[in-house]
C-alpha positions as protocol buffer text, in pm:
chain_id: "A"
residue {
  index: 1
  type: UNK
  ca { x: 26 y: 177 z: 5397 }
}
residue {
  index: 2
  type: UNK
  ca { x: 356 y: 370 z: 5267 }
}
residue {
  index: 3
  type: UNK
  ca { x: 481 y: 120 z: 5112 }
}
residue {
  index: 4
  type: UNK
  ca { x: 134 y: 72 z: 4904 }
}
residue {
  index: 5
  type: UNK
  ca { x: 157 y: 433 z: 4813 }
}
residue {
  index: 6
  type: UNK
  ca { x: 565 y: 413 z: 4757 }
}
residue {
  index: 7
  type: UNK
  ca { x: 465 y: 125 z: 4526 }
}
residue {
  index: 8
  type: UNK
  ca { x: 208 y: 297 z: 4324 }
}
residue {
  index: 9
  type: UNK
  ca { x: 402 y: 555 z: 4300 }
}
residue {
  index: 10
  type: UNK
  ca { x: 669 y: 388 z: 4121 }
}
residue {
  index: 11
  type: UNK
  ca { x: 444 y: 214 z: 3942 }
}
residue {
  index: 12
  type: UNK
  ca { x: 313 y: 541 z: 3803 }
}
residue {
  index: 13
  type: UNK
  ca { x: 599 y: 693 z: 3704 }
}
residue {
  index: 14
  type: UNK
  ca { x: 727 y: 386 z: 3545 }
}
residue {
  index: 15
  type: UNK
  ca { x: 427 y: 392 z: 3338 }
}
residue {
  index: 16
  type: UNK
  ca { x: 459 y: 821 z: 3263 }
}
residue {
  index: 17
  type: UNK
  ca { x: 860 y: 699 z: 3177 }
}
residue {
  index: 18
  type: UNK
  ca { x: 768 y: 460 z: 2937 }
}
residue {
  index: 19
  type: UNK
  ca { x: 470 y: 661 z: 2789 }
}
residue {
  index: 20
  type: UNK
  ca { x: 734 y: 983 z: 2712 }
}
residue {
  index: 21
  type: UNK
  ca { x: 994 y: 755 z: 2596 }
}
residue {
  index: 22
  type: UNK
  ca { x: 778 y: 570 z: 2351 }
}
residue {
  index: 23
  type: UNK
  ca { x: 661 y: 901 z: 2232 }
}
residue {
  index: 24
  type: UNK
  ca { x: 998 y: 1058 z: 2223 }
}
residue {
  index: 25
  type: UNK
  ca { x: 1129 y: 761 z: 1993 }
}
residue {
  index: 26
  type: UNK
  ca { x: 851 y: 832 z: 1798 }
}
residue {
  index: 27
  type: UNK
  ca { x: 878 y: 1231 z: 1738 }
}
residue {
  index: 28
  type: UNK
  ca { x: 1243 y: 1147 z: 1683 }
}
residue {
  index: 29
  type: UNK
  ca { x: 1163 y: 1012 z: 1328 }
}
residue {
  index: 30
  type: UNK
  ca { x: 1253 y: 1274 z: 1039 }
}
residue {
  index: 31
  type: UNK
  ca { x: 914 y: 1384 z: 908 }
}
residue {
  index: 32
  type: UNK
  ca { x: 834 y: 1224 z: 611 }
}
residue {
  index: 33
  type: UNK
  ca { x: 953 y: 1357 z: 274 }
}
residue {
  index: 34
  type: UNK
  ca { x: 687 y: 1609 z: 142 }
}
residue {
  index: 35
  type: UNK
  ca { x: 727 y: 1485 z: -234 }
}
residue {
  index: 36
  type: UNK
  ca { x: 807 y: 1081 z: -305 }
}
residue {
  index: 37
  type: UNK
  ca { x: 651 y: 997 z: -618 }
}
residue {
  index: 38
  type: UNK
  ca { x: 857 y: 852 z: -867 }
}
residue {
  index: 39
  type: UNK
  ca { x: 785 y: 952 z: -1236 }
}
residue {
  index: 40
  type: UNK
  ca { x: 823 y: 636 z: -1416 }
}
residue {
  index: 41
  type: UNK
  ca { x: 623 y: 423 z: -1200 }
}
residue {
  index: 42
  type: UNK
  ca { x: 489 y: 117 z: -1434 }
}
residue {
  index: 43
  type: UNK
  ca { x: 145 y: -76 z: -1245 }
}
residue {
  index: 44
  type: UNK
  ca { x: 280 y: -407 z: -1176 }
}
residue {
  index: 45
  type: UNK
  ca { x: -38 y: -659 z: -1175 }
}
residue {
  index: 46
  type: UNK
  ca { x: -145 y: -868 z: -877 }
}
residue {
  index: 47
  type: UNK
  ca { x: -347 y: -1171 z: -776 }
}
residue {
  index: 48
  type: UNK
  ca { x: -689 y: -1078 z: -802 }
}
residue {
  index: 49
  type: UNK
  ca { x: -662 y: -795 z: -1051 }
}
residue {
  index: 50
  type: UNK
  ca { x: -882 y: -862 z: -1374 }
}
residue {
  index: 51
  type: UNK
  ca { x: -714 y: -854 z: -1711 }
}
residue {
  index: 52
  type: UNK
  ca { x: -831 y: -795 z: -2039 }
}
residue {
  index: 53
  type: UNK
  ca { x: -598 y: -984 z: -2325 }
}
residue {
  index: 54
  type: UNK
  ca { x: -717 y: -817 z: -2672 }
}
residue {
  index: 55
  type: UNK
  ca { x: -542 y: -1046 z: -2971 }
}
residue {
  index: 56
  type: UNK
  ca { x: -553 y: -840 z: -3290 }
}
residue {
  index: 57
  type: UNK
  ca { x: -787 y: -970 z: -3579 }
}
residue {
  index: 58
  type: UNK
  ca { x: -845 y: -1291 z: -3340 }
}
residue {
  index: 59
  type: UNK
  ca { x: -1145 y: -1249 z: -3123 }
}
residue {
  index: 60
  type: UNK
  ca { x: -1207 y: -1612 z: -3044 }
}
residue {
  index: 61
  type: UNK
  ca { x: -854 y: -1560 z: -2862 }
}
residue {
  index: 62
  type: UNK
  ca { x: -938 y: -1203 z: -2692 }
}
residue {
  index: 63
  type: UNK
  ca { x: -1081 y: -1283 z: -2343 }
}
residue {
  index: 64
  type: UNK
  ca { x: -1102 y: -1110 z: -1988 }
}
residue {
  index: 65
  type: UNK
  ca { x: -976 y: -1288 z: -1689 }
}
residue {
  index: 66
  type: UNK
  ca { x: -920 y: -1298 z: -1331 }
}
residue {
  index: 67
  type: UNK
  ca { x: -576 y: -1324 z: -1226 }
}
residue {
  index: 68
  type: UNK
  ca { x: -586 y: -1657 z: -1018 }
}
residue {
  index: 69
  type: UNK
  ca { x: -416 y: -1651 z: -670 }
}
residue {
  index: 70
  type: UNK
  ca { x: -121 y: -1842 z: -805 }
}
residue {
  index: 71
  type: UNK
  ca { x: -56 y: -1523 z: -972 }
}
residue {
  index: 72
  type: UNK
  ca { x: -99 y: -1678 z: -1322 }
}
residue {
  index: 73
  type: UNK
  ca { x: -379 y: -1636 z: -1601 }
}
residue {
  index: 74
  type: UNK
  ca { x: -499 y: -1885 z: -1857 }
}
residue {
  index: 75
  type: UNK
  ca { x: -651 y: -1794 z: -2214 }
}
residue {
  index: 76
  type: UNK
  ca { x: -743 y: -1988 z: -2518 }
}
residue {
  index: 77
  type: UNK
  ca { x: -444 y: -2214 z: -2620 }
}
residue {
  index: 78
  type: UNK
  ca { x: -226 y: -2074 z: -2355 }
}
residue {
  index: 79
  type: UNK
  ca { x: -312 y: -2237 z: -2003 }
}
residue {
  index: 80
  type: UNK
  ca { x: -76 y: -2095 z: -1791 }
}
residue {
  index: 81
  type: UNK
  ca { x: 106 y: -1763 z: -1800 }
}
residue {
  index: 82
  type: UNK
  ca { x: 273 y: -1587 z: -1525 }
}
residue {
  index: 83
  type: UNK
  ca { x: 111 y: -1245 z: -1431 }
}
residue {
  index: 84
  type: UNK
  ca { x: 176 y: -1107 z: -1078 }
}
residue {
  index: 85
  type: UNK
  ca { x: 463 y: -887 z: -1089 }
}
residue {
  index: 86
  type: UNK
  ca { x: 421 y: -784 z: -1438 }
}
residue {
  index: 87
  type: UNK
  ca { x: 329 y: -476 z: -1578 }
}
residue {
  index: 88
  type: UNK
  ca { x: 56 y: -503 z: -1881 }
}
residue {
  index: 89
  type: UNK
  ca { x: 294 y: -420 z: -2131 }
}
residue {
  index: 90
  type: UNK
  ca { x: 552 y: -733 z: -2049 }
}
residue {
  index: 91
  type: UNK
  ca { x: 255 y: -940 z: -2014 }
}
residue {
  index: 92
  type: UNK
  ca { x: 131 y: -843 z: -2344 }
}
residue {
  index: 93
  type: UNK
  ca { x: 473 y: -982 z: -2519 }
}
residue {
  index: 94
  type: UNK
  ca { x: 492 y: -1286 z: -2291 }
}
residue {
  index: 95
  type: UNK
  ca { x: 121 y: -1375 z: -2414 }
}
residue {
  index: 96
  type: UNK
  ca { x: 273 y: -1299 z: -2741 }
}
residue {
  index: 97
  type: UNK
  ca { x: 531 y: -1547 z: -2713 }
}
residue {
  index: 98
  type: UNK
  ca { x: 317 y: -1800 z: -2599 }
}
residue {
  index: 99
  type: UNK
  ca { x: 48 y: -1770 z: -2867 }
}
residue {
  index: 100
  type: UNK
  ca { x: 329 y: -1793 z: -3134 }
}
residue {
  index: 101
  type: UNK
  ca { x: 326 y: -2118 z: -3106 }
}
residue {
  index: 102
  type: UNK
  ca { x: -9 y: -2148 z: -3253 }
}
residue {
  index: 103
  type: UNK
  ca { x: -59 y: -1837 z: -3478 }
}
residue {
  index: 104
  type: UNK
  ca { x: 146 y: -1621 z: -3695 }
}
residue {
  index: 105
  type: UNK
  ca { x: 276 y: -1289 z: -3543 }
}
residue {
  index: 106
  type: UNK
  ca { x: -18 y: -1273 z: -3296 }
}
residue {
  index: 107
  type: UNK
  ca { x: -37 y: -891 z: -3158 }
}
residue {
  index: 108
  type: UNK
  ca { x: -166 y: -874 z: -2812 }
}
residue {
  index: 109
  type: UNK
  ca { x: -297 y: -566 z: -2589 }
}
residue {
  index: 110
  type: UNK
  ca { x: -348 y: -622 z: -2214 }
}
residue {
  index: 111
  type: UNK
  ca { x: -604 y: -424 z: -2049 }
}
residue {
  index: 112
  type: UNK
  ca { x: -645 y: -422 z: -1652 }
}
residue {
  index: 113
  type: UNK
  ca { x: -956 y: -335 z: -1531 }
}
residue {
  index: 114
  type: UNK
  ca { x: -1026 y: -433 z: -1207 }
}
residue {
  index: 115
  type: UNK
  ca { x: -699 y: -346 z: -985 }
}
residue {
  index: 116
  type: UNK
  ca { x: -578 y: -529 z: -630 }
}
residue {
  index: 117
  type: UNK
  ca { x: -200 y: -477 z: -746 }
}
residue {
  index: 118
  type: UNK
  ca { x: 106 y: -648 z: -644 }
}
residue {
  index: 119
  type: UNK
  ca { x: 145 y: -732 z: -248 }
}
residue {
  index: 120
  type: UNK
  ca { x: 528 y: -563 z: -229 }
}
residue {
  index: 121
  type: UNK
  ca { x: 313 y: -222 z: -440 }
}
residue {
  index: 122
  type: UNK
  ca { x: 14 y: -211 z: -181 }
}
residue {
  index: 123
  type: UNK
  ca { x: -34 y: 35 z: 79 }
}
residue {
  index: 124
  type: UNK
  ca { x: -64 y: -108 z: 392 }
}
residue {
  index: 125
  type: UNK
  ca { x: -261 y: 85 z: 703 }
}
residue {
  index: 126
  type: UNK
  ca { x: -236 y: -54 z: 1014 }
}
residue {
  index: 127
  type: UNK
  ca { x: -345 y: 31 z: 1400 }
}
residue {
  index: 128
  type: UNK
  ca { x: -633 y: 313 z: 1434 }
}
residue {
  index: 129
  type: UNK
  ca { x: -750 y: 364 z: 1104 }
}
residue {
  index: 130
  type: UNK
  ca { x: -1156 y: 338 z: 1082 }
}
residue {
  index: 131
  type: UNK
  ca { x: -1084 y: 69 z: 835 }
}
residue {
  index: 132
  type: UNK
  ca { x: -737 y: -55 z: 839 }
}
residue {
  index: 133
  type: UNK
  ca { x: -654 y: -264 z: 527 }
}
residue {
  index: 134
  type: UNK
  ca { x: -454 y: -257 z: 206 }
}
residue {
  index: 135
  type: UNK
  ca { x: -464 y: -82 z: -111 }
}
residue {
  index: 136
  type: UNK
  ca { x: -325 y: -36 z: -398 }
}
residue {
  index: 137
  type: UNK
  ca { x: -144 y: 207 z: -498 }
}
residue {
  index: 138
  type: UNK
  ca { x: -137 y: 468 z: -775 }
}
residue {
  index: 139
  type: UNK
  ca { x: 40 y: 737 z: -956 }
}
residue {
  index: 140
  type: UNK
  ca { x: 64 y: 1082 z: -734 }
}
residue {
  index: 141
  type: UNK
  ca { x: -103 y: 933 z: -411 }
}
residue {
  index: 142
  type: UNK
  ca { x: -98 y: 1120 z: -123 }
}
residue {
  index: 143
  type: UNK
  ca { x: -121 y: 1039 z: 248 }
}
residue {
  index: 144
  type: UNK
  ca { x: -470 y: 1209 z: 266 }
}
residue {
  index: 145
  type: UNK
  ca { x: -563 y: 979 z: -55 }
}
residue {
  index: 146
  type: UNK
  ca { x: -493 y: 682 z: 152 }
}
residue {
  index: 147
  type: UNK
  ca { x: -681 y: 822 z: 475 }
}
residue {
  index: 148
  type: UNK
  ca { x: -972 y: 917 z: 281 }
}
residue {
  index: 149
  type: UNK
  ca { x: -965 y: 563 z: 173 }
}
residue {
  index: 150
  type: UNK
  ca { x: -932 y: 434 z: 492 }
}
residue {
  index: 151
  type: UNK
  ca { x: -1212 y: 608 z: 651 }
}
residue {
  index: 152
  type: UNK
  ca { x: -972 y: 841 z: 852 }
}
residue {
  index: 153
  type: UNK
  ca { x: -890 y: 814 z: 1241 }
}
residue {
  index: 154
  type: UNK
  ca { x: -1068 y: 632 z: 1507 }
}
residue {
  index: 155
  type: UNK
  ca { x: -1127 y: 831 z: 1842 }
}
residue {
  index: 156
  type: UNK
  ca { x: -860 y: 615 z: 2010 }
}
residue {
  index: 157
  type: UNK
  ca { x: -585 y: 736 z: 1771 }
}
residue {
  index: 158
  type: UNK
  ca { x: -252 y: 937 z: 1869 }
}
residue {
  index: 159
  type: UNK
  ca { x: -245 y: 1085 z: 1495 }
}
residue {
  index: 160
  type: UNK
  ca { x: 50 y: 1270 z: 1488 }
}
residue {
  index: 161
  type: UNK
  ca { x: 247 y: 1040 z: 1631 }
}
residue {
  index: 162
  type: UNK
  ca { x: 192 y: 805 z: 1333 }
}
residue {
  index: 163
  type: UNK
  ca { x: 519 y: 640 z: 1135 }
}
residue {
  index: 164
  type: UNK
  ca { x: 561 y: 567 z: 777 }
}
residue {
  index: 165
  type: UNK
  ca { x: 741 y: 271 z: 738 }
}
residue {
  index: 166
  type: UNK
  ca { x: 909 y: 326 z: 347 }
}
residue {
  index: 167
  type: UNK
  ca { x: 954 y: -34 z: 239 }
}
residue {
  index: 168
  type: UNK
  ca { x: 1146 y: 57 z: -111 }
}
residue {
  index: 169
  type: UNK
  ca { x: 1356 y: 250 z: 115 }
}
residue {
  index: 170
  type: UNK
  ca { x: 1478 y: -81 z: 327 }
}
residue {
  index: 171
  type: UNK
  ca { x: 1208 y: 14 z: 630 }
}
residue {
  index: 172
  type: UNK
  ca { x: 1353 y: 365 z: 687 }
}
residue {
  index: 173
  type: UNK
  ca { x: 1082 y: 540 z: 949 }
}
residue {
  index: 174
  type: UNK
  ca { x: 924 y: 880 z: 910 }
}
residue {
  index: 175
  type: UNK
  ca { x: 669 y: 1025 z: 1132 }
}
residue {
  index: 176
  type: UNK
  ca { x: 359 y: 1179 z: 960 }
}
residue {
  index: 177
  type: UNK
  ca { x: 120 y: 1428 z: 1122 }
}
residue {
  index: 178
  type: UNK
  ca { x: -238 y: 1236 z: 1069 }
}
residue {
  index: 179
  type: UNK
  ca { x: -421 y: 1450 z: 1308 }
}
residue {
  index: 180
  type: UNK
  ca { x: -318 y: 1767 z: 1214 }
}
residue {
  index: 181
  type: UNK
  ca { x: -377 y: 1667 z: 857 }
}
residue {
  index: 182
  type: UNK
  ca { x: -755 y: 1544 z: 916 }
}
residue {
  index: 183
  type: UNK
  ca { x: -887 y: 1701 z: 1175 }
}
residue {
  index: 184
  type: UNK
  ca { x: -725 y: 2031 z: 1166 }
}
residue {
  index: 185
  type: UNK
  ca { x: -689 y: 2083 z: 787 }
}
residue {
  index: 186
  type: UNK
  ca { x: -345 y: 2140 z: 774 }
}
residue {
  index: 187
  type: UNK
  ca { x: -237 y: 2065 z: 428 }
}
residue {
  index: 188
  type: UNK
  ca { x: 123 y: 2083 z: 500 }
}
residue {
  index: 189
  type: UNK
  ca { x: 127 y: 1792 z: 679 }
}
residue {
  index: 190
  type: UNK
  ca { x: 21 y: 1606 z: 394 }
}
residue {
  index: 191
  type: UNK
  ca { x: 269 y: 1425 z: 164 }
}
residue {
  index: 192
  type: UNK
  ca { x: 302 y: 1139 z: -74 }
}
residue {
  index: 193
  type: UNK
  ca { x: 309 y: 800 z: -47 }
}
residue {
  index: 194
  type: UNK
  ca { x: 526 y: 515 z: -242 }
}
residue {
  index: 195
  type: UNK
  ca { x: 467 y: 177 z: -315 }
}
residue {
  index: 196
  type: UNK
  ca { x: 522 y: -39 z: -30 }
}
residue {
  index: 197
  type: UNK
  ca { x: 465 y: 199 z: 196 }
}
residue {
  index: 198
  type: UNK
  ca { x: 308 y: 73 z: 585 }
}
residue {
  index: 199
  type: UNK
  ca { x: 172 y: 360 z: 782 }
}
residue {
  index: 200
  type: UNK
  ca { x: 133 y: 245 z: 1137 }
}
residue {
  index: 201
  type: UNK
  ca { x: -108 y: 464 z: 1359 }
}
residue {
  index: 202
  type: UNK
  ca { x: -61 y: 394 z: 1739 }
}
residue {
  index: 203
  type: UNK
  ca { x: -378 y: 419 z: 2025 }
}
residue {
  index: 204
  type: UNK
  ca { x: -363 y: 748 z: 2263 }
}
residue {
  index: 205
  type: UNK
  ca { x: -250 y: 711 z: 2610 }
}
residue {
  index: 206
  type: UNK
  ca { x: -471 y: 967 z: 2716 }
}
């Protein structure tokens, strides 16, 4: 019988060991830099996003389009044209280009109006978010932008032990207060997000 009870008491503390390290590492992290946002941030378009190409004084070559999964469009007299990863501007002259072939100094205008964005621009929220998923991003977004989004915290979730993985940054790891953010109010603990950003929420031991 003491050695069943010396046994589960190892076991135990094992488990409480492993449970204060793993939140230790995580509470190590530098919190996460209050302001991020970069001011010339250009929307780079992504599979699924819908594009409108205006041609100037041609409407029978002005369309809207999907963005195929391929990452390429196709409009009248141009079938294939490389979109993902461009922002509307570049796209513009690279339709541009393409139509010259076919019509004198053709001015084009690209228009997105349904947005997915890029895969490396997305937000990514993973672990005990109501609704995990990705999203894109935009200008000035915040951390309680992408929660709201989200749907907030599950009841399982250890919020303030979250981690923002900052892609553009090569992975560098913050920690980010979630709970204290959401369910207490505390608007310091909000701050912004960048493109390529994971946020990675982890489950409660308790």
């Amino acid at each position: 019988m003491n050695a069943v009870i010396n046994c589960l008491y190892r076991t135990i503390a094992a488990a409480g060991v492993l449970a204060v390290l793993s939140g230790c590492a995580i509470n190590n992290l530098p919190p996460a830099p209050a302001s991020a946002a970069t001011a010339d941030y250009r929307y780079l378009i992504g599979p699924l996003d819908t594009v409108n190409i205006i041609v100037w004084r041609n409407p029978e070559l002005s369309i809207s389009v999907p963005v195929r999964p391929d990452g390429k469009i196709s409009t009248p007299l141009v079938e294939d044209v490389q979109a993902i990863g461009r922002n509307p501007t570049d796209l513009a002259r690279d339709v541009e280009r393409a139509l010259s072939k076919f019509t004198r100094d053709p001015v084009v205008t690209v228009v997105v109006t349904t947005f997915q964005g890029s895969s490396s621009e997305q937000i990514r929220i993973i672990g005990e978010a109501t609704r995990p998923q990705a999203i894109a991003y935009r200008q000035n977004m915040t951390i309680l932008d992408v929660m709201i989004q989200v749907g907030g915290l599950t009841d399982f979730a250890d919020g303030n032990n979250a981690v923002l993985v900052r892609g553009k940054d090569g992975g560098k790891q913050y920690s980010v207060r979630l709970k204290d953010l959401i369910r207490r109010g505390d608007i310091s603990a909000n701050v912004d997000v960048r493109p390529g950003d994971v946020i990675i929420i982890p489950q409660s031991w308790f």
